[in-house]
matplotlib code that plots the C-alpha trace (Angstrom):
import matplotlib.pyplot as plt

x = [165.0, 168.3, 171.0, 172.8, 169.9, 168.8, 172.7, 173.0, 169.4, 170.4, 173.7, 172.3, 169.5, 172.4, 174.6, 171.6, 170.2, 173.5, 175.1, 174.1, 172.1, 169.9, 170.2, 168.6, 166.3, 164.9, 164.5, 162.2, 160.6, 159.7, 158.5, 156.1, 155.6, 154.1, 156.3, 155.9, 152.9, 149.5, 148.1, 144.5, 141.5, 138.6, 136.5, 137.9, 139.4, 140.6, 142.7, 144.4, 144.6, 146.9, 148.2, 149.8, 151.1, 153.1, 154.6, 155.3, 157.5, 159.6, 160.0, 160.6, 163.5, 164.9, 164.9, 166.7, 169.2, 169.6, 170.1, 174.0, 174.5, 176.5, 173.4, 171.8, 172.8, 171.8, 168.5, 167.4, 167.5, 166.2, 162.6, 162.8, 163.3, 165.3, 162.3, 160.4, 157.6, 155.4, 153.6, 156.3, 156.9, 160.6]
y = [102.3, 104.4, 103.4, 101.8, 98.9, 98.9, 97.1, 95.4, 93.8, 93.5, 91.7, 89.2, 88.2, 87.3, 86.2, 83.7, 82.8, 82.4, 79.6, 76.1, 75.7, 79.1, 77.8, 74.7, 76.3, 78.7, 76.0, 74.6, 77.8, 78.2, 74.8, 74.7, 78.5, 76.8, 79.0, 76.9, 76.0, 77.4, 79.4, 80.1, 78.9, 79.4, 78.0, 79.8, 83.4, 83.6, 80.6, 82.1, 85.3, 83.2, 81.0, 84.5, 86.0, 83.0, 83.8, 87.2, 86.4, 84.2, 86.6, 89.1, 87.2, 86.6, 90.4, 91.1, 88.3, 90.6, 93.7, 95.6, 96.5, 99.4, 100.3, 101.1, 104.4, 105.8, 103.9, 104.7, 108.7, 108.1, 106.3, 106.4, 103.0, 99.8, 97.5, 100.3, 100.1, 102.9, 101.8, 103.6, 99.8, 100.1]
z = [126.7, 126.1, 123.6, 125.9, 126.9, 123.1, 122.7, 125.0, 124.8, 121.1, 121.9, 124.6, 122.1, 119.0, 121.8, 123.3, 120.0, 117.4, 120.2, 119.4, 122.1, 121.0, 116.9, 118.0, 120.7, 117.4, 115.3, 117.8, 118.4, 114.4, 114.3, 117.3, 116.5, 113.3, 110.8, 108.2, 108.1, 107.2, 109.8, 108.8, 110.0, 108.8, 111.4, 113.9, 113.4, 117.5, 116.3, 113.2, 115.4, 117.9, 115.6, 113.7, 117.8, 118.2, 114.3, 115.6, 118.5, 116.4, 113.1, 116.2, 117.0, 113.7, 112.8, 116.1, 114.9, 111.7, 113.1, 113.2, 116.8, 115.7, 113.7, 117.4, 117.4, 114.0, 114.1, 117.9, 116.5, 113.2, 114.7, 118.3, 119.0, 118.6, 117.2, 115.9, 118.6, 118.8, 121.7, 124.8, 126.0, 124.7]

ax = plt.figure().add_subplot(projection="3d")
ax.plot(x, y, z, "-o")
ax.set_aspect("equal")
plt.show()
């Protein structure tokens, strides 16, 4: 993904997710996301395993919601890639 996606991705997601609608739509996410809660299970470790994906999707979020898009530029050449992925799905 060039610069110019990493922005504009990074401007649709604070743009979709700072409106109301995307504020509440978060605050859903975290709760049925179970962010708050305590995600281990020690019967089952497949469940703690998914229990911890769903986390990741919505502290994914929250990071992109902290992020400077006028940061895009000097991070994308310092690591490579707007999330930091290493895996070449950016």
């Amino acid at each position: 993904m060039d610069e110019k996606e990493q922005r504009q991705r990074l401007i649709d997601i604070q743009n979709t997710f700072q409106s109301p609608h995307g504020q509440r739509v978060l605050v859903d996410l975290q709760k049925v996301c179970g962010c708050h809660d305590y995600l281990f299970s020690a019967e089952n470790p497949h469940l703690t395993a998914y229990r911890l994906g769903m986390r990741a999707v919505v502290l994914w979020i929250e990071s992109m919601l902290a992020k400077d898009v006028d940061e895009i530029g000097r991070q994308s050449t310092a690591d490579g890639a707007l999330d930091g992925a290493k895996d070449g799905q950016d």
